[in-house]
N, C-alpha and C positions, 0 to 999 in steps of 0.2 A: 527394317521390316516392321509393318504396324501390329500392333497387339491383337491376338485373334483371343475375344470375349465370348466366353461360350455363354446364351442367354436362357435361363430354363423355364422351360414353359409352364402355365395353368394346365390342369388335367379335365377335359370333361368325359369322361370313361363313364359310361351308363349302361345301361341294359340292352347289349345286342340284340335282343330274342323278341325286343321289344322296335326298337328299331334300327336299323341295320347300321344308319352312317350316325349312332352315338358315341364312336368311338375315336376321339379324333382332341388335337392341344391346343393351347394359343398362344400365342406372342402380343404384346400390347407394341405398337408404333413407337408410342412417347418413350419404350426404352432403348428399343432400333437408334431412334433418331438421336439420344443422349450419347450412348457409343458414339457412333461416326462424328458426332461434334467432337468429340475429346480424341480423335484422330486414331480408334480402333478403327477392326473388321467384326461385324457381329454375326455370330455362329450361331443359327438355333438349334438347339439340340432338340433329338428327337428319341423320348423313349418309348418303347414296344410292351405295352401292356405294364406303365408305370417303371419300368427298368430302364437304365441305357447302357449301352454300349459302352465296358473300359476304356476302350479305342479311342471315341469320341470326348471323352475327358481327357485322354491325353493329347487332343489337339490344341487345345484350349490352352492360352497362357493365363489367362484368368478365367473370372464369373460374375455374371451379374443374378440373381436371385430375383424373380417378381415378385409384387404381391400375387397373395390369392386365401382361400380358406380352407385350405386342409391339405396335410404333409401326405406325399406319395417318395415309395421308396426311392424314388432316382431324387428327390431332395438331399437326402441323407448320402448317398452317393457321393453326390457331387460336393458337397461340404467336406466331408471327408477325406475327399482327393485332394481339395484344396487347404484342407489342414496338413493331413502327414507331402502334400509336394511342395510344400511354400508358396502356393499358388496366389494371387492376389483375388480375393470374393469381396463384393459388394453385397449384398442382402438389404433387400427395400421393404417395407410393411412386414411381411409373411417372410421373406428371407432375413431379415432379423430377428424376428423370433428361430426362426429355424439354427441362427446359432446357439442360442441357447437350450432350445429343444434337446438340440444334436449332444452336449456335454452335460445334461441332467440325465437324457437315457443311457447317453454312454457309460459314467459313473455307477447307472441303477445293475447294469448288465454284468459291470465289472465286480461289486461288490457282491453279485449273485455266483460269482464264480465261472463268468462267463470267458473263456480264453481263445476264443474261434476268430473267425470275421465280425468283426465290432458292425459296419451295417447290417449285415445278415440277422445278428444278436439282437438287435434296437429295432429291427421291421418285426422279427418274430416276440418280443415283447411287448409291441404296441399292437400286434395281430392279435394276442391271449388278456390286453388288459385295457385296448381301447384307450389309449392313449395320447390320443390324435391331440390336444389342447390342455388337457388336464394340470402341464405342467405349469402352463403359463396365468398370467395373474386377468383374471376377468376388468374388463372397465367398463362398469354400468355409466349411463347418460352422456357419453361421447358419442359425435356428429358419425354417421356411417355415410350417410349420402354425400353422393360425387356431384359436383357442379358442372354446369356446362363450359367446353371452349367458351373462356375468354374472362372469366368470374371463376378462377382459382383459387383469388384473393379472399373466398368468401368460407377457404375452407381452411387458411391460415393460421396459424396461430405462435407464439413466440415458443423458443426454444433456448435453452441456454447449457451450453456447452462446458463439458468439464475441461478446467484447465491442465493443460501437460498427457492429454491423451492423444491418441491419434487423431481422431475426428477433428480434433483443435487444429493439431498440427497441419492436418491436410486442409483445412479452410481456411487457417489464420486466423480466424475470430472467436468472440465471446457465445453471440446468440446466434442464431437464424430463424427466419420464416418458411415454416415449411407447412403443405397441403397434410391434412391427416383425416384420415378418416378408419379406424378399425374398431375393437373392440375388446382385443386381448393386445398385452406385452408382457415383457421380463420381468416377473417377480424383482422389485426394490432390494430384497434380504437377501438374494443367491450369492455364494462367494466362489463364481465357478469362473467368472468372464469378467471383462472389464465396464461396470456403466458407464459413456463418454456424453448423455445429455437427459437433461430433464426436462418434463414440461413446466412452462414458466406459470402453467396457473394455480400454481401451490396444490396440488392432487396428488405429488408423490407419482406422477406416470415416469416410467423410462421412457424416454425416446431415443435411444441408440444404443448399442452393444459392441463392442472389440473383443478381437481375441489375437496377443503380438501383433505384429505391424504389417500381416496383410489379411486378415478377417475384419473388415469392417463392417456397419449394420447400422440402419436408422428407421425410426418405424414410418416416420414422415413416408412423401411420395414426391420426393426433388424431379424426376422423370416430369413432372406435369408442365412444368416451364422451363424455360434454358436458365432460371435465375442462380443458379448452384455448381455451375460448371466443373469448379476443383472437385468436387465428391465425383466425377463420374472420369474427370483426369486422374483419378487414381488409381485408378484401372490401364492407363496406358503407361504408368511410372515402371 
């Protein structure tokens, strides 16, 4: 039976009172289409006022994380589920940071004496301290603009890969080329998660996160070509 990928959507949640159909998610194609290459089924999940459905995560044998800019509770959800189920998560741009999001709040919650539901703990701490980025490492003068179909190559840049980590293992190789365009990642100094790649232009940026051997993460955006295949076969492993 093929792998059912649960894919979690961008939120555009706005101001009802202001117009009525502002409240509604997205799915990007380029990740649809990376699933069904690597021989899954892609599931989009769907949350109801930033929350989802237990249920719907327990459909799911893995995940795939979008980009986007800014954590909504069914993020933390879904990381979660896939950390204590042994679930296999991918995390792309913004779903890589959200790993490490995910075990810097959880730590903060914990040392606070915090012993309830760990997501419930980590949405109500970042609801009273606005939380949303703070934890993660700003990167001034990186490219944000997306290129068009067919000039992906213009948003490239080299990558080089930690040896003896997962990211390694599931590609085989030293480097990669990957699309990137954001402007936050994972603090360099954290000793929470695993670094598995950096940027080759001497900047000290992280460009990938693990946590054990099915949390994987890279800030890149592999999704925009078929050129990266095994990153998105490991979700059907």
């Amino acid at each position: 039976m093929k792998k059912r990928i649960g894919i979690v959507p961008k939120s555009y949640i706005g101001n009802p009172d202001q117009n009525c159909m502002m409240d509604h998610y997205r799915l990007g194609n380029n990740y649809i289409q990376r699933i069904m290459e690597a021989g899954c089924v892609p599931i989009g999940l769907a949350p109801s006022d930033n929350v989802l459905d237990e249920e719907a995560l327990a459909l799911c044998d893995g995940f795939l994380v979008q980009g986007g800019s800014e954590f909504y509770p069914y993020h933390f959800q879904v990381i979660h589920h896939a950390v204590t189920h042994g679930k296999r998560y991918l995390g792309i741009c913004l779903g890589n940071q959200l790993i490490y999001t995910y075990f810097a709040l959880k730590r903060i919650v914990e040392n606070e004496g915090y012993t309830g539901d760990p997501v419930k703990a980590i949405c109500d701490y970042r609801a009273k301290h606005t939380t949303d980025l703070s934890v993660l490492k700003k990167i001034p003068g990186h490219r944000f603009e997306v290129p068009p179909r067919g000039r992906e190559d213009e948003a490239k840049h080299e990558v080089k890969i930690v040896p003896g980590t997962l990211l390694h293992r599931v590609l085989g190789q030293d480097t990669m080329h990957i699309c990137s365009f954001h402007n936050y990642c994972t603090p360099e100094d954290q000793n929470l998660i695993t670094v598995n790649a950096w940027s080759a232009m001497g900047d000290h940026v992280v460009e990938g996160v693990e946590y054990n051997d099915h949390i994987l993460g890279v800030q890149g955006h592999p999704e925009m070509d078929s050129l990266l295949p095994k990153l998105f076969d490991f979700l059907a492993q």
